[in-house]
Structure formats: structure tokens, C-alpha cells
PQR file with spaces between the fields and no chain letter, atoms N, CA, C, O and H, PARSE charges and radii, in Angstrom:
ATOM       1  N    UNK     1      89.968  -60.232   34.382 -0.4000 1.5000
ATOM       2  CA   UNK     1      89.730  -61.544   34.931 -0.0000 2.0000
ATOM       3  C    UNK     1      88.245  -61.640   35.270  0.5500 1.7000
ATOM       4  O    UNK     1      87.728  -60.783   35.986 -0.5500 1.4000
ATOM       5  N    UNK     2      87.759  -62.352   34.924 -0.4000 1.5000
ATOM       6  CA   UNK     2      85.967  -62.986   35.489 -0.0000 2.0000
ATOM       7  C    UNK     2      85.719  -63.649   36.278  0.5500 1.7000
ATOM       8  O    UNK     2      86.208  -64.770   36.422 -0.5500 1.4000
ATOM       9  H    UNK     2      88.180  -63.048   34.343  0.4000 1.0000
ATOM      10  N    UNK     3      84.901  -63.135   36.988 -0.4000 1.5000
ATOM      11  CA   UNK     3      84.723  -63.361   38.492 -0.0000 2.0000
ATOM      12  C    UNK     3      83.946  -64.870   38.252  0.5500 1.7000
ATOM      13  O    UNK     3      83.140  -65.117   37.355 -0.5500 1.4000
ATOM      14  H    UNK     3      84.504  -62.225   36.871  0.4000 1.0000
ATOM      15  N    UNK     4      84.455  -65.863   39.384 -0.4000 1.5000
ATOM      16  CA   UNK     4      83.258  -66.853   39.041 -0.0000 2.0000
ATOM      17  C    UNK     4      82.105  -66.639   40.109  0.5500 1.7000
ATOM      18  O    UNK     4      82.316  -66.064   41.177 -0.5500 1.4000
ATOM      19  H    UNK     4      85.110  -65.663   40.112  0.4000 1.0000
ATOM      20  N    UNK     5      80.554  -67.276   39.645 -0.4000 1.5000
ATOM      21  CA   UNK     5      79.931  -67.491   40.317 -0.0000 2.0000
ATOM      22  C    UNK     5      79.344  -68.561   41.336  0.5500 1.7000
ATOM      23  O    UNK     5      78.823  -69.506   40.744 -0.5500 1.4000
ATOM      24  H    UNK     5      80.382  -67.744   38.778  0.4000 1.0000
ATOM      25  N    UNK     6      79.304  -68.639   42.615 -0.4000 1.5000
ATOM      26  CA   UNK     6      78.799  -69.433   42.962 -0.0000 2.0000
ATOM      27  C    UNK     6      77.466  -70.266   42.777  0.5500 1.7000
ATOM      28  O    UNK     6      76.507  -69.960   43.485 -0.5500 1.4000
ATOM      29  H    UNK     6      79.728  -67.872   43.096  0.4000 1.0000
ATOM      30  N    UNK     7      77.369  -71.126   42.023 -0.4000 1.5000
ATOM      31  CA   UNK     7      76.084  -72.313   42.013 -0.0000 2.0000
ATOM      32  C    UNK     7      75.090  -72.216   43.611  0.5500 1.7000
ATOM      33  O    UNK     7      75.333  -72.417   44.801 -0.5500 1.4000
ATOM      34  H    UNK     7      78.148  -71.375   41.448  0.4000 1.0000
ATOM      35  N    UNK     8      74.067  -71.855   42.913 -0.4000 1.5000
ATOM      36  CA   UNK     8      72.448  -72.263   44.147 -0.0000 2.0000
ATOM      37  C    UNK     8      72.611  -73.831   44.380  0.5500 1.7000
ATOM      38  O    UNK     8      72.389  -74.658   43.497 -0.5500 1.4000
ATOM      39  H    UNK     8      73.870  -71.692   41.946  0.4000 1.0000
ATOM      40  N    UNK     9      72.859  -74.018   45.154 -0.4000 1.5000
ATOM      41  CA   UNK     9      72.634  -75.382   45.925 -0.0000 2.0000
ATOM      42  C    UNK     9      71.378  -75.873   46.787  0.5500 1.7000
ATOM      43  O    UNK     9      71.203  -75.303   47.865 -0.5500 1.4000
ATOM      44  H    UNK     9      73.040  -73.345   45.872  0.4000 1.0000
ATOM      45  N    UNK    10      70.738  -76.599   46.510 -0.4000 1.5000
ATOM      46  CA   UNK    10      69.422  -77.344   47.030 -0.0000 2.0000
ATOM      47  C    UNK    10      69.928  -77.012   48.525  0.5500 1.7000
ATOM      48  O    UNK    10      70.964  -76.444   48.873 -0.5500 1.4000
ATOM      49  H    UNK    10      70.880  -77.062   45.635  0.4000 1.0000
ATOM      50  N    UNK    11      68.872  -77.542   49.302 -0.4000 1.5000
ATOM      51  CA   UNK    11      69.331  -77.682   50.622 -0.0000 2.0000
ATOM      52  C    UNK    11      69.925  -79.071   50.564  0.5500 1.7000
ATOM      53  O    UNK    11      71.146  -79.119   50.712 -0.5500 1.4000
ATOM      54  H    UNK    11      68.031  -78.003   49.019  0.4000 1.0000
ATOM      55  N    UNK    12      69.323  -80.134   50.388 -0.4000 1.5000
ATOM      56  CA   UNK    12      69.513  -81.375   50.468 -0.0000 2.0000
ATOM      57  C    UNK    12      70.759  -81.143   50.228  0.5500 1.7000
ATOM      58  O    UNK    12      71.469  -81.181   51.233 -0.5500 1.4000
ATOM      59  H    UNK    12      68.331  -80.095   50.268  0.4000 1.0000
ATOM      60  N    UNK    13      71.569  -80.789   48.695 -0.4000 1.5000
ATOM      61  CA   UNK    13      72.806  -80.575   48.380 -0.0000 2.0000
ATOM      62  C    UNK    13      73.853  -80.193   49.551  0.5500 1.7000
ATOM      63  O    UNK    13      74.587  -80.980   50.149 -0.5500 1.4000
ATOM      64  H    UNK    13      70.993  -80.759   47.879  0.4000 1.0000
ATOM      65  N    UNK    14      73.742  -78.762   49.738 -0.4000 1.5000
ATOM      66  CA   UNK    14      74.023  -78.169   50.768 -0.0000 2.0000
ATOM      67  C    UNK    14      74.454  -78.612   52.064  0.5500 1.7000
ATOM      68  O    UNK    14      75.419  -78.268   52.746 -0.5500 1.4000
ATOM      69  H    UNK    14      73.145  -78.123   49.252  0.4000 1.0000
ATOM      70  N    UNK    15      73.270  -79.693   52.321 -0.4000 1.5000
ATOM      71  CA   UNK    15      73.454  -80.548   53.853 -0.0000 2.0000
ATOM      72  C    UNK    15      74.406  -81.578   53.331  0.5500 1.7000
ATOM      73  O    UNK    15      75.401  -81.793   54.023 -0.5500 1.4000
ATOM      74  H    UNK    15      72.486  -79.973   51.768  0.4000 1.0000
ATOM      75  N    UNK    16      74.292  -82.087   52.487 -0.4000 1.5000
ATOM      76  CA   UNK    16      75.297  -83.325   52.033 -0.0000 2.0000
ATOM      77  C    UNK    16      77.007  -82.739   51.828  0.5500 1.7000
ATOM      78  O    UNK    16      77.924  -83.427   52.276 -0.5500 1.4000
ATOM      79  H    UNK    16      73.484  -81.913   51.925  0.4000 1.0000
ATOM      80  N    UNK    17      77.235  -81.663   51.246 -0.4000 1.5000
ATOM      81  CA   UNK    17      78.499  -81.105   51.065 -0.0000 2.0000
ATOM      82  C    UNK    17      78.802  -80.500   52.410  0.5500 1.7000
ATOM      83  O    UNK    17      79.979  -80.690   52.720 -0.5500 1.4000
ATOM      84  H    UNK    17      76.490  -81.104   50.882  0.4000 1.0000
ATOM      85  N    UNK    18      78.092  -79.815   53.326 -0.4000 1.5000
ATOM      86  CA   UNK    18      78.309  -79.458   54.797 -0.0000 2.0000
ATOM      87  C    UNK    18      78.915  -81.111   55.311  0.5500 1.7000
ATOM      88  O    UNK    18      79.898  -81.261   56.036 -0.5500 1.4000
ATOM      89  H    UNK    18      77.137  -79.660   53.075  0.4000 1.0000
ATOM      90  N    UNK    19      78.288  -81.956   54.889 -0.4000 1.5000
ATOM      91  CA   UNK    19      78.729  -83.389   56.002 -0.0000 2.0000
ATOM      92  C    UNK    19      79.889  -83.904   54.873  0.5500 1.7000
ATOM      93  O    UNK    19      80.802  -84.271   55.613 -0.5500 1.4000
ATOM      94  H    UNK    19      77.490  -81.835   54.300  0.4000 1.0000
ATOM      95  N    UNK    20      80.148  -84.032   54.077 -0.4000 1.5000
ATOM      96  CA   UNK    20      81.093  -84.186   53.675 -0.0000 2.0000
ATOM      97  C    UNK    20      82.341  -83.190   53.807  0.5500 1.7000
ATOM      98  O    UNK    20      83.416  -83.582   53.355 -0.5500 1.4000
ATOM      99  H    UNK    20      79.406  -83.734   53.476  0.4000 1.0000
ATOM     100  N    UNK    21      82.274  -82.141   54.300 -0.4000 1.5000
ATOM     101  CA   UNK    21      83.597  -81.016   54.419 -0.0000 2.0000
ATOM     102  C    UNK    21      83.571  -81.356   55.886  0.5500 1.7000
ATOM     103  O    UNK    21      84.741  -81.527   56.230 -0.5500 1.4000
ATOM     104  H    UNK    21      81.400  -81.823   54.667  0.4000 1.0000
ATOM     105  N    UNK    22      82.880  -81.503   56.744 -0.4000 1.5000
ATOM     106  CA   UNK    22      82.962  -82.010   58.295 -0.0000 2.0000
ATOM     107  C    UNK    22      83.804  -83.460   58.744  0.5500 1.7000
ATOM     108  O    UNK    22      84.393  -83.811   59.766 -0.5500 1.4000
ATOM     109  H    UNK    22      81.930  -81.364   56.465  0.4000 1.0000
ATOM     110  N    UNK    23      83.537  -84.075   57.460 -0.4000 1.5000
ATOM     111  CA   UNK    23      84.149  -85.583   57.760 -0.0000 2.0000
ATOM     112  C    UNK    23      85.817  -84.915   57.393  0.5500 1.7000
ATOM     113  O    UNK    23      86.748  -84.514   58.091 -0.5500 1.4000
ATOM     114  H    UNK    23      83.058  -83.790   56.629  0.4000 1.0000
ATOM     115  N    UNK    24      85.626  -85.030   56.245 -0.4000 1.5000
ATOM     116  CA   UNK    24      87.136  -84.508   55.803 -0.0000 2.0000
ATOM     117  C    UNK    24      87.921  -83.666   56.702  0.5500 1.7000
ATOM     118  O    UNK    24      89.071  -83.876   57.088 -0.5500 1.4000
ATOM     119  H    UNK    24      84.869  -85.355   55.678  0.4000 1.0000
ATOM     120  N    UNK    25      87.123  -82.649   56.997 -0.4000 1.5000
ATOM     121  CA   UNK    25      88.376  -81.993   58.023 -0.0000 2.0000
ATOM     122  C    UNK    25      88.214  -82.467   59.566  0.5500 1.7000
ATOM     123  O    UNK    25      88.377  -81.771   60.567 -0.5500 1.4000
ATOM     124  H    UNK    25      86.189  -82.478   56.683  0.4000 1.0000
ATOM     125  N    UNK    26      87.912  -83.604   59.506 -0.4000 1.5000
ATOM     126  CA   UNK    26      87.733  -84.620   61.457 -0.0000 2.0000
ATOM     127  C    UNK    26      88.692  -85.223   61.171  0.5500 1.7000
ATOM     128  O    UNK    26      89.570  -85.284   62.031 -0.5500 1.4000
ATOM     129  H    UNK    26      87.780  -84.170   58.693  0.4000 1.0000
ATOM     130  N    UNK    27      88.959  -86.041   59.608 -0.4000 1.5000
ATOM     131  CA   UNK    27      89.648  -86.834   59.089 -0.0000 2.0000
ATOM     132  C    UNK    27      91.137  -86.378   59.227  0.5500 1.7000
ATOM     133  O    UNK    27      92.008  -86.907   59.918 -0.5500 1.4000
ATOM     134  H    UNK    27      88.246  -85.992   58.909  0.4000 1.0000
ATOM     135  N    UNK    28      91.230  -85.373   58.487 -0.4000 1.5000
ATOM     136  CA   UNK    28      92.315  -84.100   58.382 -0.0000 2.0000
ATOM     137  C    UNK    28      93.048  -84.402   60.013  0.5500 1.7000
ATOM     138  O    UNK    28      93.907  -85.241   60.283 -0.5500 1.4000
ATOM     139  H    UNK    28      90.522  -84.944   57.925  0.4000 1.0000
ATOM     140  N    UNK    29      92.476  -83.556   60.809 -0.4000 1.5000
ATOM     141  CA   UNK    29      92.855  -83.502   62.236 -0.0000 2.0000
ATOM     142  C    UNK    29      93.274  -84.423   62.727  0.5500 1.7000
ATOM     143  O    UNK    29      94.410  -84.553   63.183 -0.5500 1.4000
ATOM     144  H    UNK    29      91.778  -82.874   60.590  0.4000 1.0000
ATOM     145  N    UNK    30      92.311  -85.296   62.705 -0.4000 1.5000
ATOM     146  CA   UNK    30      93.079  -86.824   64.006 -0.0000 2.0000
ATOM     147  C    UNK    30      94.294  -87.207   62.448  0.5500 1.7000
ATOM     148  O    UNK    30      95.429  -87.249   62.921 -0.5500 1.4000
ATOM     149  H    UNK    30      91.388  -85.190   62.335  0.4000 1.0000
ATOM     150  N    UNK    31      94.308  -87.275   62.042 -0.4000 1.5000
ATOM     151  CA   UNK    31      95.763  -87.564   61.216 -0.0000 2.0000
ATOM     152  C    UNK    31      97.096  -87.094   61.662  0.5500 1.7000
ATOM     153  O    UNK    31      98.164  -87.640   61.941 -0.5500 1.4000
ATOM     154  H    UNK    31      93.386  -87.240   61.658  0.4000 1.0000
ATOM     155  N    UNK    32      96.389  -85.195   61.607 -0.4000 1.5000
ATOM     156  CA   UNK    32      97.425  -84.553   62.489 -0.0000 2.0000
ATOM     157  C    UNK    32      97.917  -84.820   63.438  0.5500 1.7000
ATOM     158  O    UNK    32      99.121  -85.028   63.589 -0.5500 1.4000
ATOM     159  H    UNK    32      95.522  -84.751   61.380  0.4000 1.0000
ATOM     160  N    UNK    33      96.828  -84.876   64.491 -0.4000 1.5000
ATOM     161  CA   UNK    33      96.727  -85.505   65.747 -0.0000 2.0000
ATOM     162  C    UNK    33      98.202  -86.654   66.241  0.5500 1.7000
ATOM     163  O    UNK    33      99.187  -86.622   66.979 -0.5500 1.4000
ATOM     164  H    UNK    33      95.850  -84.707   64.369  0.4000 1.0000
ATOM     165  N    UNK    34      97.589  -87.496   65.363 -0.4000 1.5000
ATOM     166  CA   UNK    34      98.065  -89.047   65.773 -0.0000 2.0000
ATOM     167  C    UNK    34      99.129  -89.008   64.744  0.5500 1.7000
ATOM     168  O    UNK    34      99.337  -90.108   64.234 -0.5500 1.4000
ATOM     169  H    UNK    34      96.789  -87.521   64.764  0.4000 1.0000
ATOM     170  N    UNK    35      99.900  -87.977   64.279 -0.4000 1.5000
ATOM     171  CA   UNK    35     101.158  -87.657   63.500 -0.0000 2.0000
ATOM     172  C    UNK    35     101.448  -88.606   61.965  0.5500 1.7000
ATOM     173  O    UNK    35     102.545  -88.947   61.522 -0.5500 1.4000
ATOM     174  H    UNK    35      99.730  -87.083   64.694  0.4000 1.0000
ATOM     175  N    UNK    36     100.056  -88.880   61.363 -0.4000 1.5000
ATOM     176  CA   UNK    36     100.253  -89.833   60.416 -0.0000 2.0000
ATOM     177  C    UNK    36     100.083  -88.800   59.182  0.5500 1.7000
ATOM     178  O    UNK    36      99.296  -87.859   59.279 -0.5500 1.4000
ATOM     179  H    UNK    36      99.165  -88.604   61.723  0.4000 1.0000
ATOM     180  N    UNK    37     100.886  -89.026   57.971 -0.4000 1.5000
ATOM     181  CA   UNK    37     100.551  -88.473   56.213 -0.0000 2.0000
ATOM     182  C    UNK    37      99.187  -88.538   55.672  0.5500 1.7000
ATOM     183  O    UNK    37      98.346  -89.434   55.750 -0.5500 1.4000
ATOM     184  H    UNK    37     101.525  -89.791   57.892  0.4000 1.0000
ATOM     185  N    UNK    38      99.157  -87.422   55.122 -0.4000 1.5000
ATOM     186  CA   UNK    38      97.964  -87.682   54.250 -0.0000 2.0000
ATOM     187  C    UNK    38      98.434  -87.595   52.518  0.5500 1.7000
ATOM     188  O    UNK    38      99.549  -87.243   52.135 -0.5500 1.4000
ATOM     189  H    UNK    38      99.840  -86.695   55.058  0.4000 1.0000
ATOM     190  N    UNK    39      97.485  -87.938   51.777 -0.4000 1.5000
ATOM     191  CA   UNK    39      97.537  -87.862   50.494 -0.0000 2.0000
ATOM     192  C    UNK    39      96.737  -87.316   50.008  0.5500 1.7000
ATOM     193  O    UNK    39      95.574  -87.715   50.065 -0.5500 1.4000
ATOM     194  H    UNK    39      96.579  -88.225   52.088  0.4000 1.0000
ATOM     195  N    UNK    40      97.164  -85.999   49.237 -0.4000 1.5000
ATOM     196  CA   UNK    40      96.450  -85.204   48.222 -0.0000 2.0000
ATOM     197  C    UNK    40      96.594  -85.321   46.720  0.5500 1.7000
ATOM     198  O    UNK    40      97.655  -85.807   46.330 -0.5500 1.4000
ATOM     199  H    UNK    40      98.109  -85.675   49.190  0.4000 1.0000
ATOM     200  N    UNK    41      95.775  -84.984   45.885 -0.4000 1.5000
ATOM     201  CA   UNK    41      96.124  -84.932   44.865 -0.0000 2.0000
ATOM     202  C    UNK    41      96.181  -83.282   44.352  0.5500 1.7000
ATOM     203  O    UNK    41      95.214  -82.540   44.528 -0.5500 1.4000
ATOM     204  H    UNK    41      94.913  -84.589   46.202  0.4000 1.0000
ATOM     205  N    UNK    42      97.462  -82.817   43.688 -0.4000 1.5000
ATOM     206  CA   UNK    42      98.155  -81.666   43.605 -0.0000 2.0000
ATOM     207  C    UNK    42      97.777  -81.246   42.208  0.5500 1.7000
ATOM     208  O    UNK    42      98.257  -80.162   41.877 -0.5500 1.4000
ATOM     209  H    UNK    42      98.247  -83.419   43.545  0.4000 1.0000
ATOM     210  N    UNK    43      96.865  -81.985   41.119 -0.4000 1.5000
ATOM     211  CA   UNK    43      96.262  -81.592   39.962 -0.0000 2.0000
ATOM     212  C    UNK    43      96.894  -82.066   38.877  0.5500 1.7000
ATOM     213  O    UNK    43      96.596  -81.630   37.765 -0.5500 1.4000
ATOM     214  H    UNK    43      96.474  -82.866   41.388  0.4000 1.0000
ATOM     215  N    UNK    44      97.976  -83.147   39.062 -0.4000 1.5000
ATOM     216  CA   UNK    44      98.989  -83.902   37.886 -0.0000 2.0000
ATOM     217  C    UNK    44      99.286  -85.304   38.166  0.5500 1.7000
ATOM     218  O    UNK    44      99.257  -86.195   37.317 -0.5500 1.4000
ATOM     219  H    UNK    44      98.217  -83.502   39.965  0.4000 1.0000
ATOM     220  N    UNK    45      99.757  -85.548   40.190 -0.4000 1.5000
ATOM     221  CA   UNK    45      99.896  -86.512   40.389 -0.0000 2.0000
ATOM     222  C    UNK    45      99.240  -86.856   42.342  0.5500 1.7000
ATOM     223  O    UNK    45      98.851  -85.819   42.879 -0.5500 1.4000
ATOM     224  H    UNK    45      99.781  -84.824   40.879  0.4000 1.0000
ATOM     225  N    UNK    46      99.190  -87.545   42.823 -0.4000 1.5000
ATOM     226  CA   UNK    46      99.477  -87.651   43.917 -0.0000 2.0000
ATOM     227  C    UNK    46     100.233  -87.497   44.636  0.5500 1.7000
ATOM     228  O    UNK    46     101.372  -87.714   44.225 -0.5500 1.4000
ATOM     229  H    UNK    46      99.506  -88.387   42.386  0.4000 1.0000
ATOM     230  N    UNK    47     100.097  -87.080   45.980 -0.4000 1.5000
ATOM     231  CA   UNK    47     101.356  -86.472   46.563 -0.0000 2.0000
ATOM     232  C    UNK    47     101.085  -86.838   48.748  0.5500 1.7000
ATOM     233  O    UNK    47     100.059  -86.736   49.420 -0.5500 1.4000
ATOM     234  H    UNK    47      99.171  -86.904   46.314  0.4000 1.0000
ATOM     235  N    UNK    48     102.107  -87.130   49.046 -0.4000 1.5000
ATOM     236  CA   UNK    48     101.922  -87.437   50.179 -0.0000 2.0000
ATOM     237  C    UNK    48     102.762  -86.315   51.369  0.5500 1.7000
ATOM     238  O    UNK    48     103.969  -86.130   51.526 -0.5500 1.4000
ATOM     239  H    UNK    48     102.941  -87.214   48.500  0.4000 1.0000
ATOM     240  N    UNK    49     101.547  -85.685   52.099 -0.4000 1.5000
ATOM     241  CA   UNK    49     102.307  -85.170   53.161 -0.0000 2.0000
ATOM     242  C    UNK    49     102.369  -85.379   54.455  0.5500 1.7000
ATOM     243  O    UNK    49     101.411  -85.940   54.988 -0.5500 1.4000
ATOM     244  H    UNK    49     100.567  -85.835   51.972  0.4000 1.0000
ATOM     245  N    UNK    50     103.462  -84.990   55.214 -0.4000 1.5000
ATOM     246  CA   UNK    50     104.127  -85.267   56.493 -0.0000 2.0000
ATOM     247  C    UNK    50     105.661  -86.098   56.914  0.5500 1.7000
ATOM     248  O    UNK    50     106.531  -86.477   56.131 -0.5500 1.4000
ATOM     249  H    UNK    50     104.240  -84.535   54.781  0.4000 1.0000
ATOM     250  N    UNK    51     105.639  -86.188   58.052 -0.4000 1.5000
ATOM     251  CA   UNK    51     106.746  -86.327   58.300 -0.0000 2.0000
ATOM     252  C    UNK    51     107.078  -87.813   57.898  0.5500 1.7000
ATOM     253  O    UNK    51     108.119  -87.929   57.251 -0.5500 1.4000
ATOM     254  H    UNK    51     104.932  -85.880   58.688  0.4000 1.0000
ATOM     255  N    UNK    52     106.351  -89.019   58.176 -0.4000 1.5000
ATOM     256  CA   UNK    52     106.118  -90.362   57.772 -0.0000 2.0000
ATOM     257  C    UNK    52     105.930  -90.860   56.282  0.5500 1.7000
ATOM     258  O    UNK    52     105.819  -92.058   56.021 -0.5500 1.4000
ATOM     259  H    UNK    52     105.506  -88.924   58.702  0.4000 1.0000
ATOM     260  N    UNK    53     105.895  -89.637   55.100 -0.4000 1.5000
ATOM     261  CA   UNK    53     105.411  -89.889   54.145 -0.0000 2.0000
ATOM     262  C    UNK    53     106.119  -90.745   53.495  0.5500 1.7000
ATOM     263  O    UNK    53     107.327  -90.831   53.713 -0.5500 1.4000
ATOM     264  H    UNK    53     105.986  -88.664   55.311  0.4000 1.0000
ATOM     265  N    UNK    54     105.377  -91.671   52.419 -0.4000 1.5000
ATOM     266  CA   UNK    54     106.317  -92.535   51.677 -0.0000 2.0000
ATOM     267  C    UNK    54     107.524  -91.208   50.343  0.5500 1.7000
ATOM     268  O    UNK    54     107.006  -90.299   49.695 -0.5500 1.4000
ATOM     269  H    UNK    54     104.395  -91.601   52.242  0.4000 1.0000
ATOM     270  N    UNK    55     108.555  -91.432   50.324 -0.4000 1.5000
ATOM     271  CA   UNK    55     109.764  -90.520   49.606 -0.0000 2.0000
ATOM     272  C    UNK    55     109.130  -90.386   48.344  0.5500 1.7000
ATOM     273  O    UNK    55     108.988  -89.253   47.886 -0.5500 1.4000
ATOM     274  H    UNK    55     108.976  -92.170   50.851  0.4000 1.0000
ATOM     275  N    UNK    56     108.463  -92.031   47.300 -0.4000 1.5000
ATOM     276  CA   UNK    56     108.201  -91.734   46.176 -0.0000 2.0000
ATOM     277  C    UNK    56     106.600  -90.997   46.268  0.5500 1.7000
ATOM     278  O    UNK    56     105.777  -91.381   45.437 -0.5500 1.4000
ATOM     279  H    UNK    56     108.578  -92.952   47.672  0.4000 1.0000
ATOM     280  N    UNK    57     106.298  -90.230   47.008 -0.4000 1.5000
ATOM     281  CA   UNK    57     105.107  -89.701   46.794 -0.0000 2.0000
ATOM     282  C    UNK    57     105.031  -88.086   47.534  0.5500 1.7000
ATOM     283  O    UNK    57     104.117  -87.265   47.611 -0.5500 1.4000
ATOM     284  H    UNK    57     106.967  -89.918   47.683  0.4000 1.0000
ATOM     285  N    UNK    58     106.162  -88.091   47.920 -0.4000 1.5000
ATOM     286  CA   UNK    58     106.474  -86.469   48.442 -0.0000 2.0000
ATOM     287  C    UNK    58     106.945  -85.396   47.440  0.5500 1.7000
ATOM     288  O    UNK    58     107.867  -85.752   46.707 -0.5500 1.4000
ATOM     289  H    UNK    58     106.904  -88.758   47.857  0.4000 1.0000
ATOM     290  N    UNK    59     106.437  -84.055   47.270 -0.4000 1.5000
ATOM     291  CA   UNK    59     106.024  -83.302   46.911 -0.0000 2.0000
ATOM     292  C    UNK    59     107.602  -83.068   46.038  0.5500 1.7000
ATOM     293  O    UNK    59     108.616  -83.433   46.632 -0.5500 1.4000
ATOM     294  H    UNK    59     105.688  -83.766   47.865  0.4000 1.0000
ATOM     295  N    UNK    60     107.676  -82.723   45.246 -0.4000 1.5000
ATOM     296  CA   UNK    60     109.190  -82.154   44.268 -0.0000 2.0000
ATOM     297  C    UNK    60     109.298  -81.275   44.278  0.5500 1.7000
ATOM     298  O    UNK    60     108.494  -80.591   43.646 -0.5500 1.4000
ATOM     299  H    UNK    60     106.852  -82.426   44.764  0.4000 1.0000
ATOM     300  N    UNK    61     110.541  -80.551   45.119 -0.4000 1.5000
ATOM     301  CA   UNK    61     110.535  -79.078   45.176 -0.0000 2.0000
ATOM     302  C    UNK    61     111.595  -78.322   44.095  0.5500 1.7000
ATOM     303  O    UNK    61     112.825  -78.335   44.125 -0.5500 1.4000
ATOM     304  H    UNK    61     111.195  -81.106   45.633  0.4000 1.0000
ATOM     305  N    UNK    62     111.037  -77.912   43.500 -0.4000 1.5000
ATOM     306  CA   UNK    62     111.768  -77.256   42.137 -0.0000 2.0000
ATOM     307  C    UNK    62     112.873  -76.479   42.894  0.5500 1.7000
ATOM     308  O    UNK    62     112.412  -75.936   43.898 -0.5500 1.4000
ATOM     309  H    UNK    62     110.037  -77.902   43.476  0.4000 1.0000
ATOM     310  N    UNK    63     114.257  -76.258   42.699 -0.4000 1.5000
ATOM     311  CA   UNK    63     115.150  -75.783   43.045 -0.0000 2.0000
ATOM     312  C    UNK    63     115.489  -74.333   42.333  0.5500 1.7000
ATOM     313  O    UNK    63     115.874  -74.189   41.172 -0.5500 1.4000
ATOM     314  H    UNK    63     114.631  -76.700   41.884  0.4000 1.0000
ATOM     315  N    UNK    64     115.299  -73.488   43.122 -0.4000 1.5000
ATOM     316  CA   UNK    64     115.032  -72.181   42.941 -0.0000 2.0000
ATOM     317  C    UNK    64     116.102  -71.340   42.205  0.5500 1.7000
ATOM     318  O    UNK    64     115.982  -70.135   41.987 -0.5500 1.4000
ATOM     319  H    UNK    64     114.987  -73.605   44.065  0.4000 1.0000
ATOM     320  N    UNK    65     117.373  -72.250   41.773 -0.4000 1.5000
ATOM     321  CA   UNK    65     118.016  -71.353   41.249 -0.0000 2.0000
ATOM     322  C    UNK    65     118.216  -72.436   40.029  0.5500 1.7000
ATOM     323  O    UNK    65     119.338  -72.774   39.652 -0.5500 1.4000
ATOM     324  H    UNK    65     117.471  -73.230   41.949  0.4000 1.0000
ATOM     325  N    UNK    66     117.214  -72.852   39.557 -0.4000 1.5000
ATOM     326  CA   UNK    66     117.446  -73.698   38.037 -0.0000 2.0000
ATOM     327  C    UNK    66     116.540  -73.179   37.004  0.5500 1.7000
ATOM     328  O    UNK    66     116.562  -73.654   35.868 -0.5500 1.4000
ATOM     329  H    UNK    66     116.303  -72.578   39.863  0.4000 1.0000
């Protein structure tokens, strides 16, 4: 397996992806927080989690003995 490498990032870069991973996970939290779903995308479709989530957008759990 080949290892990947991490990309040199400018600073400028750097500071911009630092404030963008800061928003996102403030975002993340008070969601938690205040008990509301979020929506990810899972690499095929969209997908909604938590307890409030809409049904047609919650995750399909493959049934383990099929």
C-alpha cells in the first residue's frame, strides 16, 4: 500500500482551511447542542444524521445476515 503525502500549504492556505475546519466543527456542535440533524455526504448519496432526521435521507443499514 502507498503511503500518501501530505501537500505544502501556503500559509495564507493554511489559515483559510484552519478557519474553515473551526467553522464546521462550531457548526457541528451547536447542532449537537440544540439536538438538530446534520447532513453528510457518504460518497454516493446524501445522508442525514440524528434523531430528527428526515427517514428518506437516513443512512441504509445493510442487514447483516443477507
Amino acid at each position: 500500500m502507498s503511503e500518501q503525502v501530505k501537500p505544502t500549504l501556503s500559509p495564507n492556505t493554511q489559515a483559510m482551511l484552519d478557519s474553515l475546519q473551526s467553522a464546521v466543527s462550531k457548526t457541528l456542535e451547536r447542532k449537537r447542542r440544540l439536538g438538530q440533524y446534520v447532513v453528510q455526504w457518504d460518497g454516493h448519496r446524501p445522508i442525514a444524521i440524528g434523531d430528527d432526521a428526515p427517514e428518506e435521507l437516513k443512512p441504509v443499514l445493510s442487514d447483516p445476515e443477507s
